[in-house]
matplotlib code that plots the C-alpha trace (Angstrom):
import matplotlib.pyplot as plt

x = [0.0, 1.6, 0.9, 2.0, 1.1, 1.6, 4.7, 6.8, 10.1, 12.7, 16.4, 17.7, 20.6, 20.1, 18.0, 15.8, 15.1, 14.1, 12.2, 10.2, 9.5, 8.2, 5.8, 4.4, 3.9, 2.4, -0.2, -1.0, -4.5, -3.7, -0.9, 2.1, 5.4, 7.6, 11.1, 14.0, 15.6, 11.9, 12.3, 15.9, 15.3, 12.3, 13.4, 16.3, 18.8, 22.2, 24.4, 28.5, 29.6, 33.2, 33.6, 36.5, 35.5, 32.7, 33.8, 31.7, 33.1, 36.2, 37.2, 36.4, 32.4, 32.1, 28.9, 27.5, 23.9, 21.3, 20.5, 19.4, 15.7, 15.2, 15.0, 11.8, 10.3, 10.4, 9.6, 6.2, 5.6, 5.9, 4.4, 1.3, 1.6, 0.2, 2.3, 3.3, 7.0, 7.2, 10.0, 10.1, 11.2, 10.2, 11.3, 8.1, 5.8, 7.9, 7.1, 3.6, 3.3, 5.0, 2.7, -0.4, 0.4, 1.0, -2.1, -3.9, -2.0, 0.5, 4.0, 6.2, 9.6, 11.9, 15.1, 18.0, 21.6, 22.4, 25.1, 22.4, 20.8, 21.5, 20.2, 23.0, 26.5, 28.6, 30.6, 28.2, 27.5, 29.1, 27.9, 25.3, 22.4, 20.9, 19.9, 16.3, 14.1, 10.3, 8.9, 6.2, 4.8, 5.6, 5.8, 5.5, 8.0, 10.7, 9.6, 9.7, 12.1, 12.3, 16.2, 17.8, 20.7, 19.1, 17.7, 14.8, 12.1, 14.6, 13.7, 14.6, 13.8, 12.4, 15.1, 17.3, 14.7, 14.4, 18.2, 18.8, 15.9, 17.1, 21.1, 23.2, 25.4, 25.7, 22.2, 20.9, 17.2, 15.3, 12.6, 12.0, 8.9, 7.1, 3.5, 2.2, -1.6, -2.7, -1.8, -3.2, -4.7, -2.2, 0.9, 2.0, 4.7, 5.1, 5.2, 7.5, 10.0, 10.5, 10.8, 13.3, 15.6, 15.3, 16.2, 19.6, 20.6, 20.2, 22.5, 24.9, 25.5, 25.2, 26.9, 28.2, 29.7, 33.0, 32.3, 28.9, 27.9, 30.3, 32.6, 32.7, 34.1, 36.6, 37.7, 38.0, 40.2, 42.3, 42.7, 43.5, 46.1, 47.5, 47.4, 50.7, 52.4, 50.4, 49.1, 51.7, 51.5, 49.3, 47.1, 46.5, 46.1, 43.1, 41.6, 41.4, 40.4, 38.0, 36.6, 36.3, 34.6, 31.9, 31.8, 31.6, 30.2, 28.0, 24.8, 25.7, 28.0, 29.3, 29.0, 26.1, 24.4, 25.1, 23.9, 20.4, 20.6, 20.9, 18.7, 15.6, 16.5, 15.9, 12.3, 11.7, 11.9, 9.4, 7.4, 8.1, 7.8, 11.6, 14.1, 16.7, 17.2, 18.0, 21.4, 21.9, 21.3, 23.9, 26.2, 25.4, 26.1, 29.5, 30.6, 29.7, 31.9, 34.6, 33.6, 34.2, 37.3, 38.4, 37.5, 39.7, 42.6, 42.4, 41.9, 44.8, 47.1, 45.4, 46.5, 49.6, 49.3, 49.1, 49.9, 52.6, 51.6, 49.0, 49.1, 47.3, 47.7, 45.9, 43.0, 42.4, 42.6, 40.0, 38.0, 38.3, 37.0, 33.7, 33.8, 32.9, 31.0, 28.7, 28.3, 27.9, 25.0, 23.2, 23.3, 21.8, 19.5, 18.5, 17.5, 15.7, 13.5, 10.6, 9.2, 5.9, 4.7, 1.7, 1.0, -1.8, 0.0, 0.1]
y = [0.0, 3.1, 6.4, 9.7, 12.7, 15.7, 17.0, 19.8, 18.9, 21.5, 21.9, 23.5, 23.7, 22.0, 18.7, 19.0, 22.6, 21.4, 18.5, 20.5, 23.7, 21.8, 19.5, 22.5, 24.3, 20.7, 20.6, 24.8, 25.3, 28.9, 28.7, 29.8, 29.7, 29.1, 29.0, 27.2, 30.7, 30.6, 26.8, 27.3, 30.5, 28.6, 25.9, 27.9, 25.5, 27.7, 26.5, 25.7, 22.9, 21.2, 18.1, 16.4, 13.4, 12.9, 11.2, 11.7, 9.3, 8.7, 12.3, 15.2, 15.9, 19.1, 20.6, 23.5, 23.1, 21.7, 18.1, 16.4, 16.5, 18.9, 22.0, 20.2, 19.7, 22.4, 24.7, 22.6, 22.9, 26.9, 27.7, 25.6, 22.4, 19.5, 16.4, 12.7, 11.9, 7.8, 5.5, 1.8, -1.5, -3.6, -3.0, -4.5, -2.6, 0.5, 0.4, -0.9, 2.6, 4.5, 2.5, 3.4, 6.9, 7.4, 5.5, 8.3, 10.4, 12.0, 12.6, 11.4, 12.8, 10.1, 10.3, 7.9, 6.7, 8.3, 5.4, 3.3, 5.6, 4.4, 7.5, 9.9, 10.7, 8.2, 11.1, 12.1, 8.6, 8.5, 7.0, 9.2, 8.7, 12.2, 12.4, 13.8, 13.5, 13.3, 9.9, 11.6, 8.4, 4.8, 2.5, -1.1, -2.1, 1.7, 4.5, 8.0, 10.0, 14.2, 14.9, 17.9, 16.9, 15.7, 17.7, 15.7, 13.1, 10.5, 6.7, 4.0, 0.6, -0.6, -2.7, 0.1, 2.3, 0.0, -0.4, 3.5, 3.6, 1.0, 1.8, 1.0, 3.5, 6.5, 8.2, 5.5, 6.5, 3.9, 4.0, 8.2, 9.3, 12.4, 12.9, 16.3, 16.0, 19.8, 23.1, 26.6, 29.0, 31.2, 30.2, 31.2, 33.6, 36.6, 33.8, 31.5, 33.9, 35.4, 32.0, 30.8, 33.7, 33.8, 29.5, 30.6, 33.4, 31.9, 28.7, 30.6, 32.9, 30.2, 30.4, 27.1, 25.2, 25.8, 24.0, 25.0, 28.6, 31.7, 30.0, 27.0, 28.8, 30.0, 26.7, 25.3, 28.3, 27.7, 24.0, 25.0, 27.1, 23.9, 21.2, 21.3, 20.9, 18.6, 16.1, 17.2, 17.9, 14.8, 15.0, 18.4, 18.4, 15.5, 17.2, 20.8, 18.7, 16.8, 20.6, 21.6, 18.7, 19.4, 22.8, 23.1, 19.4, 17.8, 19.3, 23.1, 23.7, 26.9, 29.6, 28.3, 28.6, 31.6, 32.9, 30.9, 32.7, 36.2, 35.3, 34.7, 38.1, 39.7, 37.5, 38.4, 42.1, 42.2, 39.7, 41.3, 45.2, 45.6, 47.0, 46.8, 43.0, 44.1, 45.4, 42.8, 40.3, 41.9, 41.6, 37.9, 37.4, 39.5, 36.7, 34.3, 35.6, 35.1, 31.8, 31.0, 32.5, 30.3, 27.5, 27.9, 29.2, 26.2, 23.5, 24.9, 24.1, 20.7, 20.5, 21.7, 25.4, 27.7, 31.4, 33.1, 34.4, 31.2, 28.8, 27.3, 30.7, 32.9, 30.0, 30.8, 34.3, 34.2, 32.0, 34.6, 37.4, 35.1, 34.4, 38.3, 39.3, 36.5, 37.6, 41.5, 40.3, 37.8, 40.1, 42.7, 40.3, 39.3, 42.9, 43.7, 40.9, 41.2, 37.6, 36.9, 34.6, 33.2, 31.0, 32.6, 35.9, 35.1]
z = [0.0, -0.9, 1.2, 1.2, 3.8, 1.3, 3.5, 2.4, 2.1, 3.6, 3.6, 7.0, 8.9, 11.8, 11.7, 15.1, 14.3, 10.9, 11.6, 14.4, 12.3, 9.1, 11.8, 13.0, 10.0, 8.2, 11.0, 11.1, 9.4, 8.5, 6.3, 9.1, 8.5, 11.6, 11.1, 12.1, 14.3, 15.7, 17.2, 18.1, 20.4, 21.8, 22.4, 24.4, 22.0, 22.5, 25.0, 26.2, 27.7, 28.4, 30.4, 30.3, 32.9, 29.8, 26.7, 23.7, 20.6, 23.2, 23.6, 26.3, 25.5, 24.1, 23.2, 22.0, 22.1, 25.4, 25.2, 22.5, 22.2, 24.6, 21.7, 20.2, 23.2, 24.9, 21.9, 21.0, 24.7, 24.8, 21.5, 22.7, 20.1, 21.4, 20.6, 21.9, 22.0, 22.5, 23.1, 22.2, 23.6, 20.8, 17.5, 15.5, 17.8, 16.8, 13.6, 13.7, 15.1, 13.0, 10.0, 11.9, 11.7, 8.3, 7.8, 9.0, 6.9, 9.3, 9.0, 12.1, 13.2, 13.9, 15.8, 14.1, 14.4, 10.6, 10.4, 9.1, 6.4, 3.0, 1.1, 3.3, 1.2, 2.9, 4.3, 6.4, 7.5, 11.4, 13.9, 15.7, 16.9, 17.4, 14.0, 13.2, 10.7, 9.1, 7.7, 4.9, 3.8, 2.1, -1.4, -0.9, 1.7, 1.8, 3.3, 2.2, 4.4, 4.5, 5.7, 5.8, 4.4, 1.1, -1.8, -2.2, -0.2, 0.1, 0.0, 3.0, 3.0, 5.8, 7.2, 7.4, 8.8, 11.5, 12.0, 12.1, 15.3, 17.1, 16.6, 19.5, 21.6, 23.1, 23.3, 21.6, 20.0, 21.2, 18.3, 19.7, 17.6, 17.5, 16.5, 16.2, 17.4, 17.6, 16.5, 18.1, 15.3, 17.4, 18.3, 22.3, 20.6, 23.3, 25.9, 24.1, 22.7, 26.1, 27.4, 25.7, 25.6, 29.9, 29.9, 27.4, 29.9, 32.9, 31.6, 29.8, 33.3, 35.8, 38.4, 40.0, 37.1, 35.9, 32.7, 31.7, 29.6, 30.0, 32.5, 30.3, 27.5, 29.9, 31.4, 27.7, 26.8, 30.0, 29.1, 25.6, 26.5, 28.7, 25.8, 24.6, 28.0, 29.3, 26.0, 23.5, 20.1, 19.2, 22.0, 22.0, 18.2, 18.3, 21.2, 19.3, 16.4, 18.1, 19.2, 15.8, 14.9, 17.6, 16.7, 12.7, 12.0, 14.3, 14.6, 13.8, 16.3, 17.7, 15.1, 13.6, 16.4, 17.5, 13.8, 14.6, 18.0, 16.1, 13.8, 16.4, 18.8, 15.5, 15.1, 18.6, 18.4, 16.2, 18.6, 22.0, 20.2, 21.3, 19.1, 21.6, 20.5, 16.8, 18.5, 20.6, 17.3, 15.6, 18.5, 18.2, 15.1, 15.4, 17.9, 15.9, 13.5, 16.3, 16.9, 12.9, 13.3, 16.4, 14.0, 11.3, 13.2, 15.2, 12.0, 10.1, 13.3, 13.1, 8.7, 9.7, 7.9, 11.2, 10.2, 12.1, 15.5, 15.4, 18.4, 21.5, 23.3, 20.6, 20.3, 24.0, 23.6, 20.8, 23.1, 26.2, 23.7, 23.1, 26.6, 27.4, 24.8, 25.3, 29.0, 28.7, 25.8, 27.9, 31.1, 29.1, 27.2, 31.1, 31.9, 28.9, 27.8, 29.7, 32.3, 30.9, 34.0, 31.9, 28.7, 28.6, 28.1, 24.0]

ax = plt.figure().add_subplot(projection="3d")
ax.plot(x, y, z, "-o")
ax.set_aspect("equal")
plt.show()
């Protein structure tokens, strides 16, 4: 039995954001358009962390970002969507349900270990398994996938499907689904946009934990600086590669998402009637810029091809300057934005 949901493919640039926008927007009955920025803010998705006692893929876990899953959810929850997020034990039963869904013509948002996804450039293919997606219907026995890394509704056959839920390892997926069962004629904006940009603050300016938000970014830059003395030049090259990697390839990372961050202050000015945030997006985006800059400093020591006056000491320097500006905009962003106590506050 083929089936297909009529879901609008999109291409994004970051696949929970993705995956949660173009839900909501499938399910809206008056023709909105949330965006990705939109989700992101939300969903309070930016974030700094750095904890060496953690190993992510066998290195120090760094992250950028709050917990998988966590963006989604607690954007659907704030803009007032109604959904059901379910976890599975038994594989068939997993995809019974994901059948029965599209029977009803729904699309579903999956989580996946990408490893296992045949229709992904083999580059791409790691293994991860906080990879998100959208089934949008099926032919015969492969299902019709919408990823944001292809150009097109992609096809999977089942078996693989089934593989990429149930894929072992770290933050393993467990057959995560995501059903979108109402949305509001008027999305929770005010309430949500204020929300999310309150949650981001108060993490990035936490006070207790040396390796979370602003004083993160100030232990990694203090480790940085250490590297050389205390893993030499091969171990402190993987480990700044294996930053890099976290920061410019797996899931956005930390430019990108401060560009996604700018992006929704400027959405919310608009939303909360404060132009105040159109400064404080462009101050974003400018350390962003510094982020990117971090970035490819730091992977040309890794190829070999550092610049004169390049090294572990101006990395951390770079890393200090983000370290500040980040602060003074999230103190600001703190005093500004306005604590709308009620969902009912639209």
């Amino acid at each position: 039995m083929d089936i297909e949901t009529g879901y609008k493919h999109r291409v994004g640039a970051h696949c929970e954001t993705c995956v949660t926008a173009g839900l909501i927007n499938h399910h809206s009955s008056n023709g909105m358009d949330v965006t990705e920025p939109l989700v992101f803010g939300t969903g309070a998705g930016l974030n700094f962390v750095h904890v060496p006692v953690l190993k992510f893929m066998g290195l120090p876990l760094t992250s950028f970002r709050s917990p998988a899953g966590s963006i989604m959810k607690k954007s659907l929850e704030r803009l007032g969507v109604q959904a059901q997020i379910r976890y599975f034990s038994d594989q068939d039963k997993a995809m019974q349900a994901l059948d029965a869904e599209l029977d009803k013509g729904l699309p579903v948002g999956l989580q996946v270990g990408v490893y296992w996804l045949p229709f992904i450039q083999e580059v791409f293919r790691i293994h991860l398994n906080l990879h998100n997606l959208v089934v949008t219907g099926k032919k015969g026995n492969d299902y019709l996938v919408s990823d944001f890394l292809t150009n097109e509704i992609a096809v999977c056959p089942a078996k693989d499907l089934r593989k990429a839920r149930f894929s072992k390892g770290t933050m393993a997926p467990r057959g995560r689904m995501v059903s979108i069962q109402k949305v509001p004629d008027r999305l929770r904006l005010r309430y949500a946009c204020s929300s999310g940009i309150r949650d981001v603050c108060n993490t990035m300016l936490q006070p207790l934990f040396p390796f979370v938000g602003v004083k993160g970014i100030r232990y990694i830059a203090n480790r940085i600086e250490k590297w050389p003395s205390t893993l030499g030049e091969r171990g402190s090259r993987r480990n700044l590669g294996n930053v890099i990697m976290m920061q410019e390839e797996i899931g956005t990372g930390g430019a990108g998402f401060r560009y996604m961050f700018a992006a929704f202050l400027e959405e919310s000015a608009g939303i909360l009637g404060d132009e105040r945030l159109l400064r404080l997006s462009g101050q974003m985006t400018a350390t962003g810029d510094k982020w990117r800059s971090f970035g490819v400093q730091a992977a040309r020591h890794c190829k070999g091809r550092s610049r004169e006056g390049e090294g572990f000491a101006s990395y951390a320097a770079v890393l200090r300057e983000c370290a500040d500006e980040e602060e003074s905009i999230f103190r600001e962003l703190k005093k500004i934005v306005p604590k709308i106590p009620s969902a009912k506050a639209m």
